[in-house]
N, C-alpha and C positions, 0 to 999 in steps of 0.2 A: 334596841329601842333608842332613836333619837333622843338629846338633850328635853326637846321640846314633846316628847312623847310621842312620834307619829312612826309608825312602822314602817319598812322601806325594804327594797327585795334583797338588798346585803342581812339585814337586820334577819330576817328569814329564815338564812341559809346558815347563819354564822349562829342563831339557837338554835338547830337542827343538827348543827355538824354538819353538816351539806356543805355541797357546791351549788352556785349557784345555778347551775348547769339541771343538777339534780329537784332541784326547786323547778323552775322552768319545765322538767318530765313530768313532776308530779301533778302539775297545774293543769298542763295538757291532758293525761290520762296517756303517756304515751308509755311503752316499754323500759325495762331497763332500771323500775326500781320497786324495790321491795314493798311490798303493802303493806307492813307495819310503820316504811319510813315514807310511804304514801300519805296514810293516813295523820301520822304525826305531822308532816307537813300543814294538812289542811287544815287540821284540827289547830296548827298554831297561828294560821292566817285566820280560823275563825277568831279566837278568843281575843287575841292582840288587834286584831285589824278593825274589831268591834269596839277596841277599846279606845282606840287611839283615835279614832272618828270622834269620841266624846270629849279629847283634851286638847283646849284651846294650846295654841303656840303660834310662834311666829317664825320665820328662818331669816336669817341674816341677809343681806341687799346680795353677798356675793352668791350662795347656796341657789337663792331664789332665780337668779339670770339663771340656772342650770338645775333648775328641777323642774319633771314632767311626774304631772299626776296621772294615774290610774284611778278610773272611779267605774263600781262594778256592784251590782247585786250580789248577796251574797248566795242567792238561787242561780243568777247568772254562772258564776263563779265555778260552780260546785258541775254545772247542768249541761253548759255550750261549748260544746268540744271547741268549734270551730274559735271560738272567741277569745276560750285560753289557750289553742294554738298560737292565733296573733299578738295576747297577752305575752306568752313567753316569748315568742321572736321576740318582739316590739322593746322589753323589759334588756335582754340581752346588746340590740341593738343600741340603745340608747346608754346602757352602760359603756360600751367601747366607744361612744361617739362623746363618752366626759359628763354625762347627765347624773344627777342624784334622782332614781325611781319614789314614788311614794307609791303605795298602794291602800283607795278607801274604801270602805265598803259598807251599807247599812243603810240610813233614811237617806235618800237622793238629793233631796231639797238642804237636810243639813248639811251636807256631803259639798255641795256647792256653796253653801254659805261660808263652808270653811275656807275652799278655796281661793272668795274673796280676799278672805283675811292675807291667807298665806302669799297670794297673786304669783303664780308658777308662770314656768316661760310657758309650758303647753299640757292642756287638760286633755284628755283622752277616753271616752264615754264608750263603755264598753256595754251597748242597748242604750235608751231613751226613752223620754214619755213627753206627752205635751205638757203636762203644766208645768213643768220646769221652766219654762219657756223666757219667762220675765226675768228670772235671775242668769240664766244662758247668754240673755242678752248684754246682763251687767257685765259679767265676763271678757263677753265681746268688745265691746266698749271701752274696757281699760285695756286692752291689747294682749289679752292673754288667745295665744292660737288655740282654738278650742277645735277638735276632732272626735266626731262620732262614729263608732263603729256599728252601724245597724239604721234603719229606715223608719222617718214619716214624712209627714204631710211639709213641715217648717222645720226647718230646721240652721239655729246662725251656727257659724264655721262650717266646716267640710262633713261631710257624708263620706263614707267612704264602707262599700257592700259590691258582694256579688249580684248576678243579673237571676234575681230568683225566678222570673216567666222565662228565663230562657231555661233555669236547671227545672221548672215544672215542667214545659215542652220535653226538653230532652229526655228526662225520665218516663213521660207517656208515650213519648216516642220509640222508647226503649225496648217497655212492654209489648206495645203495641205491634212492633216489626216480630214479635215472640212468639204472637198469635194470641193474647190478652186481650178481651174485647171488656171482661167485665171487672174494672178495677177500685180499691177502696182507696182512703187517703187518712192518717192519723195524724193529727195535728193539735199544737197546742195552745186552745182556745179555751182551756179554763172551763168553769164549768156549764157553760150553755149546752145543753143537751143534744137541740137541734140549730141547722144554720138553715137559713130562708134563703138571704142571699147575700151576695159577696159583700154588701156592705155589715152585714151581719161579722165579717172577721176582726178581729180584735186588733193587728196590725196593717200596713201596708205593704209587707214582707208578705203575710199570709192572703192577702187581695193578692197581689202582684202573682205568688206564687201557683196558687187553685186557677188566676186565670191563665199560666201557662198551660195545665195543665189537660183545660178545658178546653183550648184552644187543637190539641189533639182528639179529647175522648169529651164532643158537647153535649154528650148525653149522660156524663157524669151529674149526681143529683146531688147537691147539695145538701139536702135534708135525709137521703139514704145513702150515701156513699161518702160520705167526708163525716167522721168520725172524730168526737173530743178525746183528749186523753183524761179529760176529767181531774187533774192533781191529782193521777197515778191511780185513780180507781179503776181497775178493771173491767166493770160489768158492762157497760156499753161496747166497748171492744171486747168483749166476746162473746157478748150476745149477737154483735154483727160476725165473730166468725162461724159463729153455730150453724147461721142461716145458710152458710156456705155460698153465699152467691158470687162472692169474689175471688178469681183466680190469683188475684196479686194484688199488691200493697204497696202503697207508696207512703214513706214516716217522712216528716219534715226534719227533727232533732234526736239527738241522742237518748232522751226521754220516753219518747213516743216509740222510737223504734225499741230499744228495750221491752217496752210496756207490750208490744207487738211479741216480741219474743217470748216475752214470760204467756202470754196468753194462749201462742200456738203451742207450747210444751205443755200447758194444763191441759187441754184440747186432742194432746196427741199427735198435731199437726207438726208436721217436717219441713224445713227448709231448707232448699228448693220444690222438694219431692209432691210435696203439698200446695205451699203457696211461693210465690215469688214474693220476692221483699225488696225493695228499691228504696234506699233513705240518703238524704244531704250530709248525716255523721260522718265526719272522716274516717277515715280507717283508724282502730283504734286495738289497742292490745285485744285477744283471742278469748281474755276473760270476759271480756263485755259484749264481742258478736261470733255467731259462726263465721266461719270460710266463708259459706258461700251468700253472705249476701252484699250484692252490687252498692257501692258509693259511689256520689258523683259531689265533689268537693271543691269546694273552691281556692282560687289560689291565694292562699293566704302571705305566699311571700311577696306576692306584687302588691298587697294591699300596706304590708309591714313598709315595704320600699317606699310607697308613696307618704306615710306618714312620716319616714323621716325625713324627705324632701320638703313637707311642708313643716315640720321640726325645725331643722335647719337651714332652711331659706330667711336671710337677710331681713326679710320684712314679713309683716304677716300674709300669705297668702292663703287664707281661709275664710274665704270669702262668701259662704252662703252658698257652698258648690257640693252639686251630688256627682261622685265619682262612681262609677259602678264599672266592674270589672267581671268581662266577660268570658275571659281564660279556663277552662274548665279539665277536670280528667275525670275518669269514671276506673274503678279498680276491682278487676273481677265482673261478674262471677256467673255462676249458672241462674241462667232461667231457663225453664222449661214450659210449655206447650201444659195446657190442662184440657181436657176435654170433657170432666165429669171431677165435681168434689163437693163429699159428703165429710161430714166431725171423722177427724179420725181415721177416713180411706181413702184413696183416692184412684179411680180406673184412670189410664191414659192410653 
């Protein structure tokens, strides 16, 4: 813990006994460390990182030219693989380039308040919502480079996200060359039951993505085939897999797709053998998904590379621009052909 009280990813590693390195795995969910020293990780980025959000400070004129903010849900945090991927590069990156990391996490709006105070060379928003929007600006306006990591409508500084109607297409696409005609989508919309229509999504990520998706399979129904994850309640996903009318699934996040997994093992249901399963999660240690199901990812190091160019460019270039990156890989894995699937059996 800093003088001023704010937590920072040395601060991390060095109550942990870690390496920073180690920290960065932990965030990720990737391989290579222990789940006891997983968990102490996270559980120290909860308590400190909550705490330090509530104690005013200020950092010294030299600290402040070279400190970049982290500011993160603490659902975020815990939820979006792909986010604490670029979280960790990004953390590491900006260490070797002479930066002081902060890492906030908690009410948003405070979150940014503080930031005023502190006035960091660059804020780094890992997700976003619109009413933040007036103080984003303040931000703006006193020259701090502000980068978001995720999609809406307005947004001041940089945007910077993968092309989600192209990874919706691709993944219907995917299916579809498999021999998939009748496909589900698990997505996380909170808890509205049913969706009417695209405007009905909760983000611009999730519009942009269902119309990739549609744009393959137009006879996808919105109101029967595109499924909430409900905040991890089950029952609507597996009421829809009871009905069995879908050969394969398409999960938007690490959550969803889980939540798919734990449903098809209540069920009976096998993956591949049963259903196909296509999700955006990265590929992530073996405790969290089988083999076999296919991800298509985005490239998170081209996104890491462009923030630091607008890090360390001379003047502010964030300029109110959505960068989207189109780069993509898919890893693994089987899909198979269904012909018939009932709870539990399935003829092929």
């Amino acid at each position: 813990m800093t003088k001023n009280g704010n937590l920072t990813i040395k601060d991390i590693a060095k109550a942990c006994s870690v390496g920073i390195g180690t920290v960065s795995r932990a965030i990720n969910g990737k391989p290579g460390v222990k789940e006891e020293v997983r968990k102490k990780i996270l559980n120290h980025i909860y308590e400190m990182g909550w705490r330090s959000n509530n104690i005013a400070g200020k950092l010294n004129s030299a600290r402040k030219g070279k400190l970049v903010i982290f500011l993160s849900s603490l659902f975020g945090l815990i939820d979006r693989m792909n986010d604490n991927d670029v979280m960790g590069l990004l953390a590491e990156a900006c260490t070797n380039e002479g930066y002081e990391t902060l890492l906030l996490t908690g009410n948003r709006n405070e979150c940014l308040e503080q930031c005023m105070q502190l006035r960091p060379h660059a804020l780094v928003q890992f997700g976003s919502v619109d009413r933040t929007g007036e103080i984003e600006g303040k931000l703006f306006e006193a020259g701090i480079r502000l980068i978001t990591i995720g999609e809406r409508e307005e947004c001041h500084g940089a945007m910077l996200h993968p092309d989600h109607t192209d990874a919706g297409r691709r993944q219907a696409q995917l299916l579809r060359r498999n021999g998939h005609r009748k496909i589900g989508v698990v997505c996380c919309i909170g808890e509205q039951k049913t969706i009417h229509s695209i405007d009905d999504m909760p983000s611009l990520r999730l519009r942009r993505y269902i119309q990739g998706i549609q744009s393959v399979h137009p006879k996808l129904s919105l109101e029967k085939d595109v499924v909430s994850d409900n905040y991890g309640d089950p029952a609507p996903l597996l009421a829809a897999l009871r009905r069995g009318e879908h050969t394969a699934w398409i999960c938007d996040e690490q959550r969803s797709c889980q939540e798919l997994i734990y449903c098809a093992y209540q069920l009976n249901l096998r993956i591949p053998e049963d259903i196909s399963l296509v999700t955006l999660a990265p590929a992530a240690p073996c405790f969290l998904f089988p083999m076999d199901v296919t991800r298509f990812c985005p490239d998170n190091k081209a996104r890491v590379a462009k923030a630091m160019e607008l890090i360390n460019a001379p003047e502010n270039l964030c300029r109110q621009q959505e960068i989207i990156f189109r780069k993509r890989y898919h890893k693994g894995l089987t899909i198979k052909r269904l012909t018939q699937i009932t709870t539990g059996n399935t003829s092929q």
